[in-house]
DRENROVO-162234 format. One record per atom (N, C-alpha, C): x, y, z; residue number from 1; residue in one letter; atom name. Coordinates in Angstrom, 2 decimals. Example, Ala and Ser with C-alpha at 12.3 -4.5 7.8 and 13.67 -1.06 7.14 Angstrom:
<sites>
east/north/up/seq/type/atom
13.19/-5.69/7.80/1/A/N;
12.30/-4.50/7.80/1/A/CA;
13.20/-3.30/7.80/1/A/C;
12.85/-2.25/7.08/2/S/N;
13.67/-1.06/7.14/2/S/CA;
12.90/0.03/7.87/2/S/C;
</sites>
This chain:
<sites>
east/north/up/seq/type/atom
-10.47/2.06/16.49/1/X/N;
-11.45/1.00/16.73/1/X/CA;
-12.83/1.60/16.50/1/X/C;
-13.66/0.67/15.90/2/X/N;
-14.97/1.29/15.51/2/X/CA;
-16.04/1.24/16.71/2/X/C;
-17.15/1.75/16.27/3/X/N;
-18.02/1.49/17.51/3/X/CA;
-18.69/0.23/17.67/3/X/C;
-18.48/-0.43/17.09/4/X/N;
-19.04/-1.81/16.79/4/X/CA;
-18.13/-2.69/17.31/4/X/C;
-17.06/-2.55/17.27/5/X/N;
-16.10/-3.16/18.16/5/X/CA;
-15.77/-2.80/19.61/5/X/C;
-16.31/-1.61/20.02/6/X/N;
-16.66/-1.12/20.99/6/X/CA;
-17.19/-2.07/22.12/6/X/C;
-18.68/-1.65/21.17/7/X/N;
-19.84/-2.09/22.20/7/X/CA;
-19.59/-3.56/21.77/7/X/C;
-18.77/-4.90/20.99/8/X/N;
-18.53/-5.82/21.49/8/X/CA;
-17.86/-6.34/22.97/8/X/C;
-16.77/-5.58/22.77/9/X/N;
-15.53/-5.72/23.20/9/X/CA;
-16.52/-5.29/25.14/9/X/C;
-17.54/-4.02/25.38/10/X/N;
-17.82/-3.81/26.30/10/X/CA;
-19.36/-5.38/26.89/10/X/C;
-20.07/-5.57/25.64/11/X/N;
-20.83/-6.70/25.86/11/X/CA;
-20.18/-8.01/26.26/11/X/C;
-19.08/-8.53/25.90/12/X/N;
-18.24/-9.58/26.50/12/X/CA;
-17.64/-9.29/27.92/12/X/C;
-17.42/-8.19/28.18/13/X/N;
-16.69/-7.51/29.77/13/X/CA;
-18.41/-8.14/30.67/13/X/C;
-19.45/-7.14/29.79/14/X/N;
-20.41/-7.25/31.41/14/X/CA;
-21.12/-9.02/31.18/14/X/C;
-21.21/-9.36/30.11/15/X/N;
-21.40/-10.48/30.06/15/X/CA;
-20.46/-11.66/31.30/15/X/C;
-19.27/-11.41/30.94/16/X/N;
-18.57/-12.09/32.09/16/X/CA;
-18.42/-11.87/33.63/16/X/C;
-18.95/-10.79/33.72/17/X/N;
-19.11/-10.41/35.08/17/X/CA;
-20.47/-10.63/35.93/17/X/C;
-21.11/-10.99/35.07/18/X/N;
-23.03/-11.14/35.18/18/X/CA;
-23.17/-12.20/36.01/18/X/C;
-22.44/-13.19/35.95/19/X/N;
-22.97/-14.16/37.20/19/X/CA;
-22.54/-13.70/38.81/19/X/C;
-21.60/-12.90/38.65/20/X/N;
-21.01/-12.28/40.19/20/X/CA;
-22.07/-11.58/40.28/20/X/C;
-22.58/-10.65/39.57/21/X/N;
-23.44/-9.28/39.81/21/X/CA;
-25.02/-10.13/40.11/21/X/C;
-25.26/-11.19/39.56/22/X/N;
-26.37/-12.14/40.27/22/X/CA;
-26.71/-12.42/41.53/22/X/C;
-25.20/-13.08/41.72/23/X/N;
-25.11/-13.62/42.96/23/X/CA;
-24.93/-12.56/43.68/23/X/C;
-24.06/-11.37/43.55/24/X/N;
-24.02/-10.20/44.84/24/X/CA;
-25.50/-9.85/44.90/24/X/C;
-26.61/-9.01/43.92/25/X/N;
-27.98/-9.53/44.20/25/X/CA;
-28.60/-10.20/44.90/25/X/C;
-28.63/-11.38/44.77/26/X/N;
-29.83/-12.89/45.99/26/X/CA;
-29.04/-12.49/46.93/26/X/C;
-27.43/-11.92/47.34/27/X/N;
-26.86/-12.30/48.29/27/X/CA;
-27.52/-11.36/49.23/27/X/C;
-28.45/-10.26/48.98/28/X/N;
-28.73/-8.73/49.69/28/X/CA;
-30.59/-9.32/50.09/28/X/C;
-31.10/-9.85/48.81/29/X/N;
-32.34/-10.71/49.35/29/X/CA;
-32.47/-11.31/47.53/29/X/C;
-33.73/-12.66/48.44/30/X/N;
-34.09/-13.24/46.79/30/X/CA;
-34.88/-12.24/46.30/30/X/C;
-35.09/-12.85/45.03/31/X/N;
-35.34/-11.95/43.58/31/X/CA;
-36.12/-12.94/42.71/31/X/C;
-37.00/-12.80/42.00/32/X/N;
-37.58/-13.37/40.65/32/X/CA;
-37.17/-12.30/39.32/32/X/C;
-37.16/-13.13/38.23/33/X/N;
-36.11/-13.00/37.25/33/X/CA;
-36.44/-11.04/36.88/33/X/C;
-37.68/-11.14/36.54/34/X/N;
-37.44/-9.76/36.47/34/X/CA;
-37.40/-8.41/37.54/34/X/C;
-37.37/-9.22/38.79/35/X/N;
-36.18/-8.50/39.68/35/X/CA;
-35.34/-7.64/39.31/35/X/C;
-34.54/-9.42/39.01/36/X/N;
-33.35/-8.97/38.36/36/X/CA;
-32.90/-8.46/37.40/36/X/C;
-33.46/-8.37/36.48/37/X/N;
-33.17/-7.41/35.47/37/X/CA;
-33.67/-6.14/35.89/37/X/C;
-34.67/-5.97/36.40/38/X/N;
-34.44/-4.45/36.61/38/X/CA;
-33.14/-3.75/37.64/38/X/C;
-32.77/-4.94/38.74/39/X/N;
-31.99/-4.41/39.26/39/X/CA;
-30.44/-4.32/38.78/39/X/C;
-30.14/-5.17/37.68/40/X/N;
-29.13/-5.09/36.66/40/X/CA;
-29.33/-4.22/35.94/40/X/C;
-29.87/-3.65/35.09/41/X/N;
-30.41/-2.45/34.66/41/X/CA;
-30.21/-1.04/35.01/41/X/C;
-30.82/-1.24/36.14/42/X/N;
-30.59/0.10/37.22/42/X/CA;
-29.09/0.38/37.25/42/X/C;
-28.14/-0.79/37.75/43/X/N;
-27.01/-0.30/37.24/43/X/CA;
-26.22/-0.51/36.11/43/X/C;
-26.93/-0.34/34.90/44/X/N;
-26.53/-0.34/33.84/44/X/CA;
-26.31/-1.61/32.95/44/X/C;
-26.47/-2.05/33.55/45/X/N;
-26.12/-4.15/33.09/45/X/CA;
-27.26/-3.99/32.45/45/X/C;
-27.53/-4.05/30.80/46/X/N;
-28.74/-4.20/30.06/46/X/CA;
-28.98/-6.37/29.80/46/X/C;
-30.06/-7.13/30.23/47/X/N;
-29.93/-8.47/30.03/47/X/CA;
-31.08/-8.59/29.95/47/X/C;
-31.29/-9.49/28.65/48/X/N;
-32.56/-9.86/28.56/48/X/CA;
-32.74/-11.39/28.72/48/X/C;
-34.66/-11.66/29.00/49/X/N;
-34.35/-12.80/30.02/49/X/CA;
-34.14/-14.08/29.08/49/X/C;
-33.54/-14.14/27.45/50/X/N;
-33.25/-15.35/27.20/50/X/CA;
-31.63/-15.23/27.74/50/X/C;
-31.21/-14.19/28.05/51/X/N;
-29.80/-14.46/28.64/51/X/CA;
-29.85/-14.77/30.04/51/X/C;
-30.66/-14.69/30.78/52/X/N;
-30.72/-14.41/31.86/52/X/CA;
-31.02/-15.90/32.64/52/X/C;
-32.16/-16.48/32.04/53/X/N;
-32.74/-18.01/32.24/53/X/CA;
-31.47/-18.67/32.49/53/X/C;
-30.62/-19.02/31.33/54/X/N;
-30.16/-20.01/30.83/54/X/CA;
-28.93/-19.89/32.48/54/X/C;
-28.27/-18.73/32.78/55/X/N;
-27.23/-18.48/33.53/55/X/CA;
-28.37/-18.66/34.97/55/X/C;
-29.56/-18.38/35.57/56/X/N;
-30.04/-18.86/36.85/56/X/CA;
-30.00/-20.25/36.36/56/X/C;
-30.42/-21.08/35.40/57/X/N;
-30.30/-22.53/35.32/57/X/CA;
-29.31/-23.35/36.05/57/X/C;
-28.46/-22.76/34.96/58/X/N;
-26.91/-23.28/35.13/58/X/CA;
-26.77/-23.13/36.76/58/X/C;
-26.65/-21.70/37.65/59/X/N;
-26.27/-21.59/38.51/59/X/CA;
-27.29/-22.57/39.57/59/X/C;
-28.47/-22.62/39.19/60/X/N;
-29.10/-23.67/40.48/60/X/CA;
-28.62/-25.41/39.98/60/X/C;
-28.22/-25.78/38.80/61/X/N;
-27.44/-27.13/38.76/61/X/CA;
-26.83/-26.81/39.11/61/X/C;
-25.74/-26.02/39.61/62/X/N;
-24.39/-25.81/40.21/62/X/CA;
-24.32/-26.11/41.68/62/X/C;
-25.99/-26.00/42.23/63/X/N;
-26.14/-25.62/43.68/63/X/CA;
-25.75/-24.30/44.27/63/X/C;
-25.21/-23.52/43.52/64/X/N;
-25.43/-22.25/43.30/64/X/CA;
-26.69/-21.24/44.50/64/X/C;
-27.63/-21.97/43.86/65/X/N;
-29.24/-21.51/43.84/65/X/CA;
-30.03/-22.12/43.87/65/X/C;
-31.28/-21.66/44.94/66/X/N;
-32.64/-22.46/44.49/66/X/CA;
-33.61/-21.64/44.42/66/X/C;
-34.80/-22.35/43.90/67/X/N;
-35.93/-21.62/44.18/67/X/CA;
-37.20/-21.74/44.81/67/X/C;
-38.26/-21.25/44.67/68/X/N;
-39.53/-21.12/45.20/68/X/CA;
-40.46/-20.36/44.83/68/X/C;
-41.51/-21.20/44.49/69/X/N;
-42.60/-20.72/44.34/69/X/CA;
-43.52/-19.86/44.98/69/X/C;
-43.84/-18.56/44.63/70/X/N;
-44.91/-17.57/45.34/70/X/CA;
-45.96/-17.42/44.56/70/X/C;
-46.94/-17.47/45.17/71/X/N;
-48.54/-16.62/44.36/71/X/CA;
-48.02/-15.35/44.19/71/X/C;
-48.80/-14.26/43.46/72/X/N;
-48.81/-13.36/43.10/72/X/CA;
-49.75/-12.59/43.06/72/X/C;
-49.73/-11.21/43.43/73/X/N;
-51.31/-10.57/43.41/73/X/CA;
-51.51/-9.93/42.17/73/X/C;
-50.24/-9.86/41.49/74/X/N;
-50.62/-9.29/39.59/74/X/CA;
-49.77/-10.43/39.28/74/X/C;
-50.65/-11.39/38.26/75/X/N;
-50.70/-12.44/37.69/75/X/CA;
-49.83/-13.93/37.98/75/X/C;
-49.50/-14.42/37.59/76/X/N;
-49.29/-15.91/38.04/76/X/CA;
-48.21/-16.24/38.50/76/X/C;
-47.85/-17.59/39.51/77/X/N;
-46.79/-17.31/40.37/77/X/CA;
-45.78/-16.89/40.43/77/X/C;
-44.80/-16.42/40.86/78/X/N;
-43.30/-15.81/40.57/78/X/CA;
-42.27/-17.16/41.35/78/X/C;
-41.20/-17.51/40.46/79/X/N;
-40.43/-18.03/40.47/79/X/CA;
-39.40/-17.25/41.81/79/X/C;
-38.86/-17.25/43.33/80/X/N;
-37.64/-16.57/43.70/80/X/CA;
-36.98/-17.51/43.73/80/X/C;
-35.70/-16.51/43.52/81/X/N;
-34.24/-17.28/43.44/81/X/CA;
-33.27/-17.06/44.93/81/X/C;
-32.91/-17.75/45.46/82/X/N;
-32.09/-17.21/46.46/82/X/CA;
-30.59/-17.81/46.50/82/X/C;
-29.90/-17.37/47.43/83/X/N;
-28.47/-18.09/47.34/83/X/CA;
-28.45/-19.33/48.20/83/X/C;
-27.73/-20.65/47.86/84/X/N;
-27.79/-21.34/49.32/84/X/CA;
-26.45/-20.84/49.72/84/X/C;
-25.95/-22.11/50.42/85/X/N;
-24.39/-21.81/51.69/85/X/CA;
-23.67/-22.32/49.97/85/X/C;
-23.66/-22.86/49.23/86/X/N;
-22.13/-23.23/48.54/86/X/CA;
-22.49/-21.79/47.75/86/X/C;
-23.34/-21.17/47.33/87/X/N;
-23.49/-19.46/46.36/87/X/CA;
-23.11/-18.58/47.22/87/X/C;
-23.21/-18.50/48.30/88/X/N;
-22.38/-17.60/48.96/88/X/CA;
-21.08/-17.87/49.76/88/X/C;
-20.84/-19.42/49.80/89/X/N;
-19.24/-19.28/49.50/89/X/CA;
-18.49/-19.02/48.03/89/X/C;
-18.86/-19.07/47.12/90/X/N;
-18.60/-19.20/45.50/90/X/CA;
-18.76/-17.32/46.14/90/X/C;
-19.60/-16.81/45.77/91/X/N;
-19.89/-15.63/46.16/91/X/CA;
-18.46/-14.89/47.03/91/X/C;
-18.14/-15.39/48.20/92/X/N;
-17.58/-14.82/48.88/92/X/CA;
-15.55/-15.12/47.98/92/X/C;
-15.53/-16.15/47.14/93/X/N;
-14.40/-16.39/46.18/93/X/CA;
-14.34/-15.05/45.78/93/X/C;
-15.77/-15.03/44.90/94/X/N;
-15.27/-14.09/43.62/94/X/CA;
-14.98/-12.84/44.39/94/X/C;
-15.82/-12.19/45.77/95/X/N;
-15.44/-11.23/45.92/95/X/CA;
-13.83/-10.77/46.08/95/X/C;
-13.02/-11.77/46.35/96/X/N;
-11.47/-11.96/46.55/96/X/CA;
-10.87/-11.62/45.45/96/X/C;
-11.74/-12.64/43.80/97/X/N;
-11.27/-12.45/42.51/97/X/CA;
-11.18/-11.19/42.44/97/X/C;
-12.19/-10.79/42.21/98/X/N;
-12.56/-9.27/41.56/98/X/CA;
-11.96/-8.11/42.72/98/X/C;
-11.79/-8.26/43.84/99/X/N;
-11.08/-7.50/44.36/99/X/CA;
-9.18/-7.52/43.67/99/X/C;
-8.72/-8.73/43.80/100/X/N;
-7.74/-8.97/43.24/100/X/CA;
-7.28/-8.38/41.68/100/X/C;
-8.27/-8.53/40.79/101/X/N;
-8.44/-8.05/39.98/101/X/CA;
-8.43/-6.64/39.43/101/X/C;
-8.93/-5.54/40.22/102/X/N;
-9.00/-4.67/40.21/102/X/CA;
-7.85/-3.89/40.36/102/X/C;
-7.47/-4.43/41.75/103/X/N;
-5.87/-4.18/41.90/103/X/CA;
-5.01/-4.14/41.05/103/X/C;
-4.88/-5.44/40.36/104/X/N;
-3.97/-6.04/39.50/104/X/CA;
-4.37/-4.65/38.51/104/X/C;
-5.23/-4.31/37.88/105/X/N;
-5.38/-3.58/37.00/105/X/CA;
-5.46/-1.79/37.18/105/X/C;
-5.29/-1.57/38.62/106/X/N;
-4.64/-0.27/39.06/106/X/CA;
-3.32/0.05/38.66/106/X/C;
-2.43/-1.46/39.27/107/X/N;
-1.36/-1.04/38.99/107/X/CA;
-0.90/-1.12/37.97/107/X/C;
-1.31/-1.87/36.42/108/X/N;
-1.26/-1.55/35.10/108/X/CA;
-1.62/-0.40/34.99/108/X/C;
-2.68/0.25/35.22/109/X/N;
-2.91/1.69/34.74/109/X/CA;
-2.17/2.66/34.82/109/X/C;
-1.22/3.01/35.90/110/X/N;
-0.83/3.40/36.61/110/X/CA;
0.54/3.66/35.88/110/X/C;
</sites>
């Protein structure tokens, strides 16, 4: 396999995992967008914010999420995002998924 199929094959993995890794985020405190990318970042999740918008969108039509407006003391207001009660039940799912998941894929390894 080439490296190009690689780093697809790894961009579709964190891509699909990016809305959990959101929501575990707001779930610790809210965030404005480039928060979050730095704190995706930090652990390695590279997202830039036309990817990034479109998935907080989606997730606050979902009820997911809302937000709020703050002033700012370096430049103009910041958008935070936080979780409501249905994002951190959705939240508290996936942690089951992905625990489940993991498992499931121990004992393939294995």
């Amino acid at each position: 396999m080439n490296q190009t199929n690689i780093e697809n094959i790894k961009s579709q993995m964190r891509r699909g995992v990016l809305e959990y890794c959101i929501l575990s985020i707001l779930d610790k405190s809210d965030a404005y967008a480039s928060e979050l990318i730095g704190k995706l970042k930090d652990a390695r999740i590279i997202v830039v914010e036309g990817t990034l918008y479109p998935l907080l969108t989606r997730q606050k039509n979902q009820g997911l999420l809302t937000y709020r407006w703050e002033e700012s003391t370096q430049g103009p207001p910041r958008k935070y995002y936080s979780l409501t009660d249905k994002g951190r039940a959705v939240l508290l799912e996936m942690d089951k998924v992905w625990k489940e998941l993991v498992e499931t894929l121990d004992i393939l390894r294995k």
